[in-house]
Every structure is written in C-alpha cells, then in structure tokens.
Jmol script that loads the backbone (N, CA, C; Angstrom):
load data "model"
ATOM      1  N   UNK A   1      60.728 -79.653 164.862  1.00  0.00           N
ATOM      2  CA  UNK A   1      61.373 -78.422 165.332  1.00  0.00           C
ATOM      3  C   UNK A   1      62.812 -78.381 164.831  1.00  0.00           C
ATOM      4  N   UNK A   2      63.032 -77.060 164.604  1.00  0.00           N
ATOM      5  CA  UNK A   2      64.343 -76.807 164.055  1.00  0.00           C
ATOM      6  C   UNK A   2      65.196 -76.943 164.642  1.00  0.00           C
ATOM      7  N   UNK A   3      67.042 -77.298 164.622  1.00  0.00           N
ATOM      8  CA  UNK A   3      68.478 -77.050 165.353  1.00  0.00           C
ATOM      9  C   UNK A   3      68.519 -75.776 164.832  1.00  0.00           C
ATOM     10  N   UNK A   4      69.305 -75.299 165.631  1.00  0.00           N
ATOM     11  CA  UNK A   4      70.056 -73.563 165.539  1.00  0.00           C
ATOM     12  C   UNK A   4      71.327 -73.549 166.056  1.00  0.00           C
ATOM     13  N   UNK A   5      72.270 -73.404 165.173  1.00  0.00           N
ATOM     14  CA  UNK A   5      73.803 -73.396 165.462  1.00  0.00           C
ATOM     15  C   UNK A   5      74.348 -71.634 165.563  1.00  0.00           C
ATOM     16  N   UNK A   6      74.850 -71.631 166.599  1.00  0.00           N
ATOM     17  CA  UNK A   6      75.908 -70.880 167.363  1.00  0.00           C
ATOM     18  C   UNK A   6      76.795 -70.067 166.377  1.00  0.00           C
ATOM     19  N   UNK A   7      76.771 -69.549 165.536  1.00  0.00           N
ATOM     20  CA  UNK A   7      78.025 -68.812 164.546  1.00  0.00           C
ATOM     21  C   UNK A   7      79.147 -68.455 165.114  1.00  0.00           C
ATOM     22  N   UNK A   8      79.126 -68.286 166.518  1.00  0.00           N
ATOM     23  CA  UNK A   8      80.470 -67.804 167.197  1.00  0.00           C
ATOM     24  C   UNK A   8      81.116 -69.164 167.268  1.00  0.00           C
ATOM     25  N   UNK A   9      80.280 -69.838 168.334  1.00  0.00           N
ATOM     26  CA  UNK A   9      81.585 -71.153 169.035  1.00  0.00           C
ATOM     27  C   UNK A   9      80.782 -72.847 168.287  1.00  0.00           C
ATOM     28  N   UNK A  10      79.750 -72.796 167.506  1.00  0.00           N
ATOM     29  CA  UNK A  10      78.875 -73.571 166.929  1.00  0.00           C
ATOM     30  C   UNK A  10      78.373 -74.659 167.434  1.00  0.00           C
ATOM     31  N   UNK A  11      77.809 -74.141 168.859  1.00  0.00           N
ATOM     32  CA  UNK A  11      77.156 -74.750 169.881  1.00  0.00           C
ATOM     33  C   UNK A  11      76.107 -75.045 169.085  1.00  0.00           C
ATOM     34  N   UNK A  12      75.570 -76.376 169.038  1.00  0.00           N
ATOM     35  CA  UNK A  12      73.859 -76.510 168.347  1.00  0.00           C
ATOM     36  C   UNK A  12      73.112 -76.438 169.057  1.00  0.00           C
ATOM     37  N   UNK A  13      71.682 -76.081 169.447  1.00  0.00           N
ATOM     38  CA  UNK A  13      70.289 -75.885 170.252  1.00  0.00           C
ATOM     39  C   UNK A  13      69.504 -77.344 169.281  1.00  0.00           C
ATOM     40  N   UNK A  14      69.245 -78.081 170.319  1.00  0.00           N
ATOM     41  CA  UNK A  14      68.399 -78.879 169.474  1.00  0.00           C
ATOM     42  C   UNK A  14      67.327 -78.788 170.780  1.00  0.00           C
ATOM     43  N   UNK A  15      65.672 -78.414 169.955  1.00  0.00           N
ATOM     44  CA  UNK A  15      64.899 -78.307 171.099  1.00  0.00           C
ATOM     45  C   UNK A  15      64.738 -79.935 171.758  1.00  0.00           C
ATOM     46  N   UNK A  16      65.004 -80.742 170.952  1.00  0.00           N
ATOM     47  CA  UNK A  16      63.754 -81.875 171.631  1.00  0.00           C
ATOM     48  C   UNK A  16      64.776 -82.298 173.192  1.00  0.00           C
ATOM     49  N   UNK A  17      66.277 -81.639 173.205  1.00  0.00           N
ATOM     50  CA  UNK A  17      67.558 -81.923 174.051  1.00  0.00           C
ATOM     51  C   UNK A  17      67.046 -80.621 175.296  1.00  0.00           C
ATOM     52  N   UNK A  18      66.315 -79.465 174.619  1.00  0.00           N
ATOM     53  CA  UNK A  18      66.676 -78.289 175.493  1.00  0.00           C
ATOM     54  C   UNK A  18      67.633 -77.511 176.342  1.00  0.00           C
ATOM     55  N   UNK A  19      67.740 -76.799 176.786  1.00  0.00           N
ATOM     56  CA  UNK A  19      69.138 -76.323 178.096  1.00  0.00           C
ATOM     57  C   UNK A  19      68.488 -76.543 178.910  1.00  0.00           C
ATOM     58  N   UNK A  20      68.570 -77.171 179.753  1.00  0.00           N
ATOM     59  CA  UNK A  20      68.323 -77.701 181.193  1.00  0.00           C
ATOM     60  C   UNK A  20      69.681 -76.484 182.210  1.00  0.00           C
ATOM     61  N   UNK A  21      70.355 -76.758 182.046  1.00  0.00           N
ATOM     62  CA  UNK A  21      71.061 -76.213 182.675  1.00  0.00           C
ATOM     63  C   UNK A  21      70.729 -74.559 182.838  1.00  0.00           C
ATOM     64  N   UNK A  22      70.136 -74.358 181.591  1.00  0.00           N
ATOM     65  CA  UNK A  22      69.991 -72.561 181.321  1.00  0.00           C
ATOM     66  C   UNK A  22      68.331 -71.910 181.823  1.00  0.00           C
ATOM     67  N   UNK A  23      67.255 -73.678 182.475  1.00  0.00           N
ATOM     68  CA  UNK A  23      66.227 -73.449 182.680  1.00  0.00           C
ATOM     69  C   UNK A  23      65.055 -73.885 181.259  1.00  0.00           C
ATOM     70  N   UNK A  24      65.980 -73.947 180.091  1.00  0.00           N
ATOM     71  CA  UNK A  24      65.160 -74.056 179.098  1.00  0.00           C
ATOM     72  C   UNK A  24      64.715 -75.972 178.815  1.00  0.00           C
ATOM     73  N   UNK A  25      63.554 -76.176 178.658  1.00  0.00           N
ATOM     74  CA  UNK A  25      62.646 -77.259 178.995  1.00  0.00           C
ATOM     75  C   UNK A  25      63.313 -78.558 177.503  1.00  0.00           C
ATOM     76  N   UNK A  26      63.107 -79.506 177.757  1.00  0.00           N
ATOM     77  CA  UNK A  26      62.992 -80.465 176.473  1.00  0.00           C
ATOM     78  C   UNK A  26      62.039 -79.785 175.881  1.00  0.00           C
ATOM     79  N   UNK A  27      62.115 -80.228 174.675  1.00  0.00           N
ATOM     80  CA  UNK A  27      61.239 -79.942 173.924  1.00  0.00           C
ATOM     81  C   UNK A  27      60.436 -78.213 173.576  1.00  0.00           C
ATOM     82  N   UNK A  28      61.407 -77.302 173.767  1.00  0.00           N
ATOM     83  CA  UNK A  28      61.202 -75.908 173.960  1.00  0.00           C
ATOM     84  C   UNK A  28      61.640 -75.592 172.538  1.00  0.00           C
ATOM     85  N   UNK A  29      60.745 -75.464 171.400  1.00  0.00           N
ATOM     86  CA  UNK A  29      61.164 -74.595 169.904  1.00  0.00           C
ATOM     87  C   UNK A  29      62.578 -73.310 170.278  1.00  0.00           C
ATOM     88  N   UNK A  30      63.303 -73.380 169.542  1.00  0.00           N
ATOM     89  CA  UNK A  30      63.659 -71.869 170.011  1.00  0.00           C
ATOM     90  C   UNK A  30      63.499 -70.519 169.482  1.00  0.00           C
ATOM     91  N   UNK A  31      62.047 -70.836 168.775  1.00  0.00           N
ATOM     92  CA  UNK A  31      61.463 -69.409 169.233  1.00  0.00           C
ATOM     93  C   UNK A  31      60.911 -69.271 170.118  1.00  0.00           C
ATOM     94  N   UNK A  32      60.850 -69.942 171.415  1.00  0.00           N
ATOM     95  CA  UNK A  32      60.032 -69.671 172.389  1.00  0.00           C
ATOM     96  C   UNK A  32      60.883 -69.790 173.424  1.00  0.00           C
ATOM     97  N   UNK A  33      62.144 -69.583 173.646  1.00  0.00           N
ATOM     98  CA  UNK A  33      63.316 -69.492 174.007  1.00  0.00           C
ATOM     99  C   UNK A  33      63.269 -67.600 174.554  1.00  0.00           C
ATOM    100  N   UNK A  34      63.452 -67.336 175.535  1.00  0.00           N
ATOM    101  CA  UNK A  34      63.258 -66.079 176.251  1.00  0.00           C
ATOM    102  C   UNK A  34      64.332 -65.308 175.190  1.00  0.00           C
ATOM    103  N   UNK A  35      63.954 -64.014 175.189  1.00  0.00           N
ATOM    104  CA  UNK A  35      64.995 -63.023 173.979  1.00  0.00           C
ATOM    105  C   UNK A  35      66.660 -62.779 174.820  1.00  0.00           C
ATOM    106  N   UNK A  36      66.269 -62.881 176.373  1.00  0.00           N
ATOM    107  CA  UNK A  36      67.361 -62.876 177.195  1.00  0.00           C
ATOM    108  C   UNK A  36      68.513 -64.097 177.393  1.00  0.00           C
ATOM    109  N   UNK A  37      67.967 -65.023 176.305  1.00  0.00           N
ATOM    110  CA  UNK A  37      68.940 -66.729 176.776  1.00  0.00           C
ATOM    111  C   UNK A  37      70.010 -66.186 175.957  1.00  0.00           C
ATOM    112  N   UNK A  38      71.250 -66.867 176.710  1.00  0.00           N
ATOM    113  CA  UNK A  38      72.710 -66.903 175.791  1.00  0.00           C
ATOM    114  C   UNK A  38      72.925 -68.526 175.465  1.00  0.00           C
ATOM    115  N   UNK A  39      74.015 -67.945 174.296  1.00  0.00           N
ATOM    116  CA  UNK A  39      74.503 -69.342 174.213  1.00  0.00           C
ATOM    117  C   UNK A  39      74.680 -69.837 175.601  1.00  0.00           C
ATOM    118  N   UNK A  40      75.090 -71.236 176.187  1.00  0.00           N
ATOM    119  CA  UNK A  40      75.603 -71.922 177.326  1.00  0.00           C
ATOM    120  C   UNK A  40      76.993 -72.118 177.239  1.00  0.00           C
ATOM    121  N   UNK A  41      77.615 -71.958 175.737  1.00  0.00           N
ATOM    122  CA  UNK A  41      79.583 -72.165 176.080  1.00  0.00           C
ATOM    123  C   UNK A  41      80.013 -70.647 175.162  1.00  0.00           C
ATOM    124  N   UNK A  42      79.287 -70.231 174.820  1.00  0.00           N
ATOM    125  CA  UNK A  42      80.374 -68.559 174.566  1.00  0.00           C
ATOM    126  C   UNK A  42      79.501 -66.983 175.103  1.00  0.00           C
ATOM    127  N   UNK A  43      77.776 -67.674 175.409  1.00  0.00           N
ATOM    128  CA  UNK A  43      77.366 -66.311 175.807  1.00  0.00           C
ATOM    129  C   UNK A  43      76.539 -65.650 174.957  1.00  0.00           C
ATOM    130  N   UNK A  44      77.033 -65.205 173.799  1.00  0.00           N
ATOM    131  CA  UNK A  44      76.150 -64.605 172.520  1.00  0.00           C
ATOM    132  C   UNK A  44      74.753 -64.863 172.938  1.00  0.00           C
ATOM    133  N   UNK A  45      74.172 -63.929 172.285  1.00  0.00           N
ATOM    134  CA  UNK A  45      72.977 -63.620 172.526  1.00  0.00           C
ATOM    135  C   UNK A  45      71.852 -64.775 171.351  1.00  0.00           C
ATOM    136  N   UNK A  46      70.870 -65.007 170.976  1.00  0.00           N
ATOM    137  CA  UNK A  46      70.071 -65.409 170.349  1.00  0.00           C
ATOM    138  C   UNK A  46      70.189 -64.959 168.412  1.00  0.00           C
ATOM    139  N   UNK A  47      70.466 -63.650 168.496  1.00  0.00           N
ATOM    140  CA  UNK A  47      70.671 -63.350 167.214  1.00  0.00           C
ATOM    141  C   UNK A  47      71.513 -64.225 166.540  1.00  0.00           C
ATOM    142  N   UNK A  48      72.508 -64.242 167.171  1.00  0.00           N
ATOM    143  CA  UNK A  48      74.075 -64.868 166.403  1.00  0.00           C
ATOM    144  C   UNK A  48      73.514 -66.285 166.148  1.00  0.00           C
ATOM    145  N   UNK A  49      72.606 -67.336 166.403  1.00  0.00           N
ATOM    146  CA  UNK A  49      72.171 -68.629 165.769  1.00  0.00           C
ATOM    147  C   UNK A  49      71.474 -68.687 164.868  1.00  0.00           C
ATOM    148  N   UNK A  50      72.066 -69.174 164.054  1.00  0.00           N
ATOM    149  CA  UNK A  50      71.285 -69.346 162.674  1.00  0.00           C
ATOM    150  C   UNK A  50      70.556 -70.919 162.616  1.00  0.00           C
ATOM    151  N   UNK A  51      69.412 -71.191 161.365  1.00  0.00           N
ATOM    152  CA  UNK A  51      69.030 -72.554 161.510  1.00  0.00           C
ATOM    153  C   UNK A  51      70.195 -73.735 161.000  1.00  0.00           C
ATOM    154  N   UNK A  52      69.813 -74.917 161.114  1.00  0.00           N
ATOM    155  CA  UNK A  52      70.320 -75.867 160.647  1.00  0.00           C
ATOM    156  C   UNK A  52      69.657 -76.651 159.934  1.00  0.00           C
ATOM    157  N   UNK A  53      70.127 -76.696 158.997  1.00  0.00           N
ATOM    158  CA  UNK A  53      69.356 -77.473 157.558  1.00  0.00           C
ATOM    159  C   UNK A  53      69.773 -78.803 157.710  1.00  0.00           C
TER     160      UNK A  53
END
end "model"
wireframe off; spacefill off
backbone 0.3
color backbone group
C-alpha cells in the first residue's frame, strides 16, 4: 500500500500506521479512507495528497 503526502503541511498517511485518532484503522489503503477525512495537522481535504514514491 501506498504513503500519500499532504501538499499543504506534508503530513504523510502511511496506511499500515493509519489515523487512529481520526477513526481510520491500521492498515486502511487510502483509497478506502472516507471522501470526508481531513488531514489530522492542517485539515485539507483528501484531494490535496498526492502519492509517495
């Protein structure tokens, strides 16, 4: 599974870590990440993360 970094504040999403805090599970891809999740430190919406190579 892919990382997805934050373009605003370049928070990384790494699924196998998940947001716990935001409800989102270990191991949650983030395409399967609700269209409603924000970042957890600036907010932005899902669009604004791009992958990480």
């Amino acid at each position: 599974m892919k990382k997805f970094r934050c373009e605003v504040c370049d928070y990384i999403y790494d699924p196998e870590e998940g947001d716990p805090d935001s409800g989102i599970a270990p191991g949650t891809a983030f395409e399967n990440i609700p269209d409603d999740w924000a970042c957890p430190i600036c907010g932005v919406s899902k669009e604004d993360f791009v992958p990480v190579d």
